[in-house]
ZADO-145096 format. One record per atom (N, C-alpha, C, O): x, y, z. Coordinates in steps of 0.2 Angstrom, whole numbers, plus 5000, padded with zeros to 4 digits. Example, Ala and Ser with C-alpha at 12.3 -4.5 7.8 and 13.67 -1.06 7.14 Angstrom:
BEGIN
506649725039/506249785039/506649845039/507149835042/506449895035/506849955036/506450005039/506750065040/
***
This chain:
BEGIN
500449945000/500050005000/500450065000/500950075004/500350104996/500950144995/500850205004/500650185009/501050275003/501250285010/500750345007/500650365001/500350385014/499750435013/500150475014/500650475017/499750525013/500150595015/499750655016/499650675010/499450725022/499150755024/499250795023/499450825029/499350855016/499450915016/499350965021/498850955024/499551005023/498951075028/499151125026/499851135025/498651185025/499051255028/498651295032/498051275034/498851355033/498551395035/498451445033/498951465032/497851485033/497751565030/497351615031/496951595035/497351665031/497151705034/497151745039/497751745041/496851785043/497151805051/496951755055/496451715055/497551755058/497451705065/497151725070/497051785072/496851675075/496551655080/496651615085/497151575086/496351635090/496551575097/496351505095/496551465099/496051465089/496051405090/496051375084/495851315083/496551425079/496551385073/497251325075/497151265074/497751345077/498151305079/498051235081/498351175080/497251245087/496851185089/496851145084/497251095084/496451155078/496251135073/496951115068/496751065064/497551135068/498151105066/498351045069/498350985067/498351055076/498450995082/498050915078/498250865077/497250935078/497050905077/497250855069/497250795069/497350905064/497250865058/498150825061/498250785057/498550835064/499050795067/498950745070/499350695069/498550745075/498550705078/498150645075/498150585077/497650655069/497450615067/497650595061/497350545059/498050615058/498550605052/498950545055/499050485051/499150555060/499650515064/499350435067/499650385066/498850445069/498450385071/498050335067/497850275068/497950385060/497850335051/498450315049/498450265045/499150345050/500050305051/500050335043/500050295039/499950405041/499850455035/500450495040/500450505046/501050525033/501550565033/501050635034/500550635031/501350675038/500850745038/501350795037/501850795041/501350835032/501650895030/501150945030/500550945029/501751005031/501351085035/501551145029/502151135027/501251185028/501451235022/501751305026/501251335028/502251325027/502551375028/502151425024/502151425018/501751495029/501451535024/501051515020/501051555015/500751475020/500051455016/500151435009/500751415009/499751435003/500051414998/500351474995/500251484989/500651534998/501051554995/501851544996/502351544993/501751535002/502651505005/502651445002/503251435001/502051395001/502251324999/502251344992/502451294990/502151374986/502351404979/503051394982/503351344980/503351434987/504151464985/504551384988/505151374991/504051324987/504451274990/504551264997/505051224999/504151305003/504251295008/503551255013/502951265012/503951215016/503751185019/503951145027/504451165031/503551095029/503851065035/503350995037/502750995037/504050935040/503650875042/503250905049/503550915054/502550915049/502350895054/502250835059/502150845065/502250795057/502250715062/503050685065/503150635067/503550745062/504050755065/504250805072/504750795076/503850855071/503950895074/503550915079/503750955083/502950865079/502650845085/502550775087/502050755084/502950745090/503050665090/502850655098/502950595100/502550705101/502250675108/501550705110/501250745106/501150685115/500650725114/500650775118/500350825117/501050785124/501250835126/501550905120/501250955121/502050885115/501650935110/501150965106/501151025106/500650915104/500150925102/499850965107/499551015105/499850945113/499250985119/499551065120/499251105124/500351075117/500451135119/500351175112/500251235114/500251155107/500151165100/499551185099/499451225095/498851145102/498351165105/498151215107/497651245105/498751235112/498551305116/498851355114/498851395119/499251375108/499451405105/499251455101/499251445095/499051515103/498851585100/499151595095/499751605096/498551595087/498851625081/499251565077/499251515080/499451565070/499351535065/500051525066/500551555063/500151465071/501051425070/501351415063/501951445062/501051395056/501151385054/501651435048/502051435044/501251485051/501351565046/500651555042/500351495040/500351615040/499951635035/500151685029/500651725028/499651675025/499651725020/498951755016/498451725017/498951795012/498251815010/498451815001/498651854997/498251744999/498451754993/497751724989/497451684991/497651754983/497051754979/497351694974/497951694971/496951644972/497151604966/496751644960/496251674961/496951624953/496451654948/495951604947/495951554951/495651614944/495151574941/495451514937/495751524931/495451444938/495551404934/495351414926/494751404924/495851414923/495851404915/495951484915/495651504910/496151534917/496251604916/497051614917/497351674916/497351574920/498151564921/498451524926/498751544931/498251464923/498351394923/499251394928/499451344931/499651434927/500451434927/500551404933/500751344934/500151454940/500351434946/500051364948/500451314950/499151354947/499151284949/499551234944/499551174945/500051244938/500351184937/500851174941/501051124942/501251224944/501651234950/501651194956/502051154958/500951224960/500751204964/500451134964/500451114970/500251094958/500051014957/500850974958/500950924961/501251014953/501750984951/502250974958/502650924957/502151024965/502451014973/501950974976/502050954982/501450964974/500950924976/501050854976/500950804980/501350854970/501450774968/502150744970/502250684971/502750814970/503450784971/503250784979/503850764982/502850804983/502750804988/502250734991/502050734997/502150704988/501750634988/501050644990/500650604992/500850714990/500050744993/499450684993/499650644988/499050654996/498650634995/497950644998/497550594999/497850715001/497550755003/497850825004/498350825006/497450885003/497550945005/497250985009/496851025005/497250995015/497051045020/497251115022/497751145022/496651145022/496751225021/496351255025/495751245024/496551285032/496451315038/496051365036/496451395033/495551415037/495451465034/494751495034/494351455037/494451545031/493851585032/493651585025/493851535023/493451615022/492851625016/493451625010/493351595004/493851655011/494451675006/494751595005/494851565000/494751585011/495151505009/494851445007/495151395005/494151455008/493751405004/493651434997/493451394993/493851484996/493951514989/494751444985/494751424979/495051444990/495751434987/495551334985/495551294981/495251334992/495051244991/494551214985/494451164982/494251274985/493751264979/494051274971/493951224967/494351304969/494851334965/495451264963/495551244958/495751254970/496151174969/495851134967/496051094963/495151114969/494851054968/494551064960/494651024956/494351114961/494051124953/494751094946/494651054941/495251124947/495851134944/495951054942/495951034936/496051004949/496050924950/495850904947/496050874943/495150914947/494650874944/494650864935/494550824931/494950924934/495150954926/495550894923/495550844920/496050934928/496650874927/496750794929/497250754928/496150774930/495950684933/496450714939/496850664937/496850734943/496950724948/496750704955/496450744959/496850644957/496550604963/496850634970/496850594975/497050704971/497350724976/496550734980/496150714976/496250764986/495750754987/495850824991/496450834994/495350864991/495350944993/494850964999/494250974998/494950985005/494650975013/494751055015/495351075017/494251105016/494051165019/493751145028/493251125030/494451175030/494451165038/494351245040/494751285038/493651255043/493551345045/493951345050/494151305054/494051425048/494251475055/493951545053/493951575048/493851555057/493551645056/493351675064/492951645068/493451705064/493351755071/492751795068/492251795073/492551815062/492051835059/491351785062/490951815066/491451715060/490951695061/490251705055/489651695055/490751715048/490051735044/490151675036/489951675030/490451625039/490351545034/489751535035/489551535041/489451505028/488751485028/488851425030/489451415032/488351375030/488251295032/488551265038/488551205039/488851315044/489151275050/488551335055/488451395054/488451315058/488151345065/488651395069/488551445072/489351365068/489751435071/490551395068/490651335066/490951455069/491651455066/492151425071/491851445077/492751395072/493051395077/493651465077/493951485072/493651495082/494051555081/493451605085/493551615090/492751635083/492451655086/492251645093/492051705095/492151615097/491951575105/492651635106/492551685108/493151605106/493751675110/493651735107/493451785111/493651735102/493551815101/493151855104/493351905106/492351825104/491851855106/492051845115/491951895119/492351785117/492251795126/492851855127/492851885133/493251885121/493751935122/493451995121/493452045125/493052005116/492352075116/491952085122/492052145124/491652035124/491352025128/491452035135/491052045139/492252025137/492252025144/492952105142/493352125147/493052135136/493252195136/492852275136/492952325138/492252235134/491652295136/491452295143/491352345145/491352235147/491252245152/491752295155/491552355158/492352285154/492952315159/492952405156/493152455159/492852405149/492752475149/492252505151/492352565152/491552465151/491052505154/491252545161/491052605161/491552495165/491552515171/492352545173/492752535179/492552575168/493152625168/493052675167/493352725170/492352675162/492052745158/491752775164/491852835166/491252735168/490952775173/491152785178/490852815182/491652785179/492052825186/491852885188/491652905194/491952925184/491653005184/491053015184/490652975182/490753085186/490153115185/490153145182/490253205184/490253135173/490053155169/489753135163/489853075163/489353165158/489053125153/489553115150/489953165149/489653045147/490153025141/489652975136/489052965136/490152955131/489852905125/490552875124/490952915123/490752815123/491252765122/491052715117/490952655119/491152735111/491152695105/491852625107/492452625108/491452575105/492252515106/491952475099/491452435098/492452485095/492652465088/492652405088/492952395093/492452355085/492452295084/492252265078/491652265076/493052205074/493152185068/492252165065/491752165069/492252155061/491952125057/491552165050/491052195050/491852155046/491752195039/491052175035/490752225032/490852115034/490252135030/489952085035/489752035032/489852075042/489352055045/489552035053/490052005056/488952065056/489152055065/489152035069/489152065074/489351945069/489351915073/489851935078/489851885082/490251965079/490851965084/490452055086/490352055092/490352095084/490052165087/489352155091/489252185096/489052095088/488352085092/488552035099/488152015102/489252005101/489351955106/489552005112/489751975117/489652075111/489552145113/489052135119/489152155125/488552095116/487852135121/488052085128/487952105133/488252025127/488451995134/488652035139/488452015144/489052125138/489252125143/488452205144/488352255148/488252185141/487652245141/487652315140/487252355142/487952315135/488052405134/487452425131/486952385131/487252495131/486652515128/486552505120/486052475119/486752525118/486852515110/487552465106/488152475108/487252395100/487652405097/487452375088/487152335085/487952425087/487952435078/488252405074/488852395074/487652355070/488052315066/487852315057/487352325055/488452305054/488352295047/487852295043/487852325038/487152225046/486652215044/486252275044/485752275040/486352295047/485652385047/485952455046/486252475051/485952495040/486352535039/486052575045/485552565048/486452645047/486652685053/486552725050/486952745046/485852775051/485552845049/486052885057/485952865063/486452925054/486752985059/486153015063/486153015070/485753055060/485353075065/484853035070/484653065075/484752995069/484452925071/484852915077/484552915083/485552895076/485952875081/486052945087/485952935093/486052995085/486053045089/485553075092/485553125096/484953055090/484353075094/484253025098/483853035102/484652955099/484652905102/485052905107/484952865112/485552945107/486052935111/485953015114/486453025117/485553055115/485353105116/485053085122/485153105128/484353045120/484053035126/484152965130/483852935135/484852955128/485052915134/485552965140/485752955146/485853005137/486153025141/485953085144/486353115148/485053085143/484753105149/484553065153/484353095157/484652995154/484552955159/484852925162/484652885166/485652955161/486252925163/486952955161/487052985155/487452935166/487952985164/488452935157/488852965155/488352895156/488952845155/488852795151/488752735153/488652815143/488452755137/488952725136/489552745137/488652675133/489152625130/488852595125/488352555126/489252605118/489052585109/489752535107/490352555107/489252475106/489652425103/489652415095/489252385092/490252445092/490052455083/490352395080/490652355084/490352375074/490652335069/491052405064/490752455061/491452385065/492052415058/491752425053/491952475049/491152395051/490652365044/490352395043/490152385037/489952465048/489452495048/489452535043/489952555040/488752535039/488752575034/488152625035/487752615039/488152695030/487752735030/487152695025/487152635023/486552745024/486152695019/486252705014/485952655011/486552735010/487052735003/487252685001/487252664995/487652655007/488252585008/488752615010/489252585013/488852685010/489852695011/489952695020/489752725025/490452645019/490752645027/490852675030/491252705027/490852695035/490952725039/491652735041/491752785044/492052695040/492552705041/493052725034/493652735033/492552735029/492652775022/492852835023/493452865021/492352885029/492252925028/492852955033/493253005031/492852945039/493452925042/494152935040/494552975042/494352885035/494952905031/494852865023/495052815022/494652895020/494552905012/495052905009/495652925010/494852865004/495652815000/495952785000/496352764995/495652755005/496152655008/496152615003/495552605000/496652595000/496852534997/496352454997/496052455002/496352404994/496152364995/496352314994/496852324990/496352234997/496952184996/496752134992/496252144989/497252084991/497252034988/496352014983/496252014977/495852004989/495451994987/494952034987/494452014989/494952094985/494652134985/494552194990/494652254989/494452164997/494152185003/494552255003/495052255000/494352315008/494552365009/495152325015/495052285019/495652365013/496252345016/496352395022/496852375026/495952435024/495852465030/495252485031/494852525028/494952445038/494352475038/494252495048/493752475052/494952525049/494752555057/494352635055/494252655049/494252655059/494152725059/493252735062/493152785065/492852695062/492152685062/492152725069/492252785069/492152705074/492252735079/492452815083/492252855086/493052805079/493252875078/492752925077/492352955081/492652915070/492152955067/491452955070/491253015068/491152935073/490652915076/490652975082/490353025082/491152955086/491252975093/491353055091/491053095095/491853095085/491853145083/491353195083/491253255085/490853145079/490153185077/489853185084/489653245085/489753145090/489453145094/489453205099/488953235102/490353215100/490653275102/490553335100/490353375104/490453345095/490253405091/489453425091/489153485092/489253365090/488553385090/488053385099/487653425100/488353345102/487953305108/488353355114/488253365120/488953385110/489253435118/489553375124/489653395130/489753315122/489853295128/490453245129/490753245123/490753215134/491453175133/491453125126/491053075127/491753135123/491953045119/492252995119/492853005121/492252945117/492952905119/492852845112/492352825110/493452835110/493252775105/494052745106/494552775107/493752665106/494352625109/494252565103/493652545102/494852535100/494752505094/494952455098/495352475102/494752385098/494952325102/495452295095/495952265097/495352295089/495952305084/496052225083/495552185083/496852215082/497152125083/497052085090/496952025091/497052165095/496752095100/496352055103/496452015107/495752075099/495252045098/495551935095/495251885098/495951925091/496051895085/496451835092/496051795095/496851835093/497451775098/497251775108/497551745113/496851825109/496751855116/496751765120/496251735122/497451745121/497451665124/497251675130/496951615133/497251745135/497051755143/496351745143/496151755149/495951735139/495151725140/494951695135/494551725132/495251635133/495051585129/494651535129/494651505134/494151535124/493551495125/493751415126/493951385121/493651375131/493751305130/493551275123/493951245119/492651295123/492251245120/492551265113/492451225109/492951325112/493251335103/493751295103/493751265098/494251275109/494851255108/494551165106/494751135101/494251145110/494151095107/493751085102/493851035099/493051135100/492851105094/493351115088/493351075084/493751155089/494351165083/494951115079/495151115074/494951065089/495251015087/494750955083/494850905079/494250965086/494050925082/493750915077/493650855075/493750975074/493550995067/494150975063/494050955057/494750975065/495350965062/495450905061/495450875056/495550865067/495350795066/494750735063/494750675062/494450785061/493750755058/493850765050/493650725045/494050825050/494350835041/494750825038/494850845032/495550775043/495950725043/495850675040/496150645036/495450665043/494950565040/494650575036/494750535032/494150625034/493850625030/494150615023/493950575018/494650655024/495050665017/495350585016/495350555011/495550565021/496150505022/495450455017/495550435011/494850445020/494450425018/494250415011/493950365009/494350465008/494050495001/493750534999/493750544993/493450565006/493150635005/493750705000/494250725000/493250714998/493450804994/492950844991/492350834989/493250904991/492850944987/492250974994/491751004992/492250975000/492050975007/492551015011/493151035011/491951025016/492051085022/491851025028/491450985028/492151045032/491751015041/491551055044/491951085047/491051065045/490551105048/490451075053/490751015054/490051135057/489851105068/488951115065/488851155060/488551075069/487951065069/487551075074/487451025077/487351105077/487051135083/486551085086/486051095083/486451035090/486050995091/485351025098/484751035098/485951025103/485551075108/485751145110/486251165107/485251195115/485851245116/485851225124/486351245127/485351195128/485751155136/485251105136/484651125136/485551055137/486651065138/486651075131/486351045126/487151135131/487651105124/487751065121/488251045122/487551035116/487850995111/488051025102/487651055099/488650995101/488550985094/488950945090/489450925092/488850925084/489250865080/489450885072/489050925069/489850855071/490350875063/489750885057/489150895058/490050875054/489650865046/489950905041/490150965041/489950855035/490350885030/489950915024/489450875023/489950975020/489551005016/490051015010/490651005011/489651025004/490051054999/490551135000/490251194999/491251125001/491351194999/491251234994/491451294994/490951204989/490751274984/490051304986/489751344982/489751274991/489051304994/489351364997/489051414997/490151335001/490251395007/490751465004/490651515006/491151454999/491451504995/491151554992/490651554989/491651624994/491051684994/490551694994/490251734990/490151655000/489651695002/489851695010/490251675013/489151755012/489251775018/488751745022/488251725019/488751745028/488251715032/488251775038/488751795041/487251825039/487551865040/487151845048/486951795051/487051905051/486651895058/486051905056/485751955053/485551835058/484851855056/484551905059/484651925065/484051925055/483451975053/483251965061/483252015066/483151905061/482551895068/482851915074/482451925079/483651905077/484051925081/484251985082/484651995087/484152025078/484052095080/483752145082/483552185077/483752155086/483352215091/482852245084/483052245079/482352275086/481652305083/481952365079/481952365073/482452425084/482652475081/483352465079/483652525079/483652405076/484052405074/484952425076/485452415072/484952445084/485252435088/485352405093/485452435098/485452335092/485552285099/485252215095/485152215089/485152185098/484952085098/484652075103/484652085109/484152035101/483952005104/484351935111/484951935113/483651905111/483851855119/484051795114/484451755117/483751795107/483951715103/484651715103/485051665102/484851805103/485451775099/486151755107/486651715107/485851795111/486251775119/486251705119/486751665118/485651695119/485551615121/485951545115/486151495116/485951575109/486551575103/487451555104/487851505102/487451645108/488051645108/488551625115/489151625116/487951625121/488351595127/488651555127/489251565128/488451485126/488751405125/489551415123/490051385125/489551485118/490251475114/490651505116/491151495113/490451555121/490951615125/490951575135/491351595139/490651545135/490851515141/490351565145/489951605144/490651535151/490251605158/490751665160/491351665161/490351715159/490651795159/490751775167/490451735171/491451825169/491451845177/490951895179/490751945177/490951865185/490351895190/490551965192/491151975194/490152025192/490252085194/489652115197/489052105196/489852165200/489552225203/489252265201/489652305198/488652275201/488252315196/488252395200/488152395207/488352455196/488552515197/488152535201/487552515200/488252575206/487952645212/487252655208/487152665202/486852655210/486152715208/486252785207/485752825206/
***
């Protein structure tokens, strides 16, 4: 029987549990007795011929368990777009051609929306080519906006990092008696699951992608809360748009460049600007605090339930591929929400590439600022239990 062999990479921004999910396509690489190799920088570092034996490099489980716990993308990442198969064929014949001198007999690709782009694109190319390598989309996103899985591994930390960062600025902001507004920025560009895991810690408002943001609207709103209190707190997404569509963080700093795949290659500023306008018009303190990369690796307040569904996600699209699966995603399936439960399932990745999966209609508050109780009850399980505090003076 000739000898298997478990490609991996990784792509994208990094997260507190993509590494999990490395660990695991290892450790079960290892236990089907399949050679396991690691792509340096994703399939851009493996173009330039770089790589590495992982089933050498972690040969105990004591490794694996520290590899596990591991904040951010061990392997290196990168943001690289492939063309459209049959538009310039050059690079996949490269990249088949290190595939085959590399004995591949599976390919794993760690990653968000972009990297199921890349998996879809590989397998599409294979299949052209009769090649029998077999092609496996393992998610990660902090985003949280993959269709067909009930949640991403990488979001559960991020959001208990949102989540237990708002708390602690809430009650930094209120110290004083004075009216303030504290805008706290938060990643997510075309959709808000990581802005709306916000409301765990209970701010007054928060702004997300799916509901464009009329200025005067937000300011007759924050108006009359800060006749009832000295001390708001607005949880925004990066994403937030006017009703035009232009972001908010356009307007902010106008110009920004865009990356590989299109996306605006900077998209802080939302906050800022927000908070500006508030200041000028509302007369009162503001404050805007960008939570930024650290939202992305935050290992001091990591979600158990991510670290391990991640490993298992890893492990699960391990075998699969070893199996004969391709052209597939592993997705998590939501069974209960308590207890907790949930189990694998594998989907078509060309279901899951470039689309978005946004926050439903129905989990958003009436007036388009805030969420509902479905979506707490949603997003608990995967954020763990917030710490207990003291609720503010009267």
């Amino acid at each position: 029987m000739a000898e298997r062999c478990v490609l991996v990479g990784q792509s994208g921004g990094p997260t507190a549990a993509i590494n999990a999910s490395l660990a695991g396509v290892i450790a079960a690489g290892i236990l089907e007795g399949a050679r396991v190799e690691g792509m340096r920088y994703g399939i851009q570092g493996f173009l330039d011929g770089r790589s590495v034996r992982l089933d050498e490099a972690f040969v105990s489980r004591v490794d694996l368990e520290l590899l596990r716990n591991t904040s951010a993308s061990w392997l290196g990442s990168c943001r690289f777009k492939l063309p459209a198969p049959g538009t310039d064929d050059t690079i996949y014949q490269r990249l088949f051609e290190r595939f085959e001198r590399l004995g591949a007999s599976a390919v794993l690709y760690i990653g968000g929306n972009d990297s199921m782009d890349t998996i879809s694109k590989l397998a599409a190319y294979g299949q052209s080519t009769g090649s029998d390598i077999r092609f496996i989309g393992v998610p990660k996103t902090i985003d949280n906006d993959l269709v067909g899985t009930d949640h991403t591994p990488g979001y559960g930390s991020a959001a208990r990092f949102v989540a237990t960062s708002m708390a602690g600025l809430a009650l930094d902001a209120d110290v004083y008696d004075l009216k303030s507004v504290t805008f706290v920025e938060i990643m997510g560009r075309d959709a808000g699951w990581l802005a709306a895991s916000s409301a765990l810690a209970r701010p007054d408002l928060v702004l997300l992608p799916e509901v464009p943001l009329v200025e005067d609207v937000l300011m007759e709103r924050l108006a009359q809360l800060l006749e009832q209190k000295n001390t708001v707190m607005v949880g925004v997404s990066e994403g937030v748009r006017t009703p035009d569509g232009t972001l908010y963080c356009e307007l902010a700093a106008p110009g920004a460049g865009v990356d590989e795949f299109g996306h605006l290659a900077t998209l802080s500023g939302t906050g800022r600007y927000l908070a500006s306008v508030t200041k000028e018009r509302l007369g009162c303190k503001t404050r805007a605090v960008e939570l930024s990369t650290l939202q992305r690796c935050a290992s001091q307040v990591v979600s158990r339930t991510d670290l391990d569904e991640a490993y298992m996600i890893g492990g699960t699209s391990a075998r699969a591929a070893l199996d004969g699966e391709s052209v597939k995603m592993c997705a998590l399936q939501r069974i209960a929400d308590d207890p907790y439960e949930v189990r694998t399932k594998l989907i078509d990745v060309l279901s899951v590439a470039n689309q978005v999966r946004h926050v439903p209609a129905e989990w958003i508050s009436e007036d388009g600022m805030g969420v509902t109780e479905d979506f707490l009850r949603y997003v608990r399980p995967l954020v763990g239990n917030m710490p207990e505090q003291l609720p503010p003076l009267p």
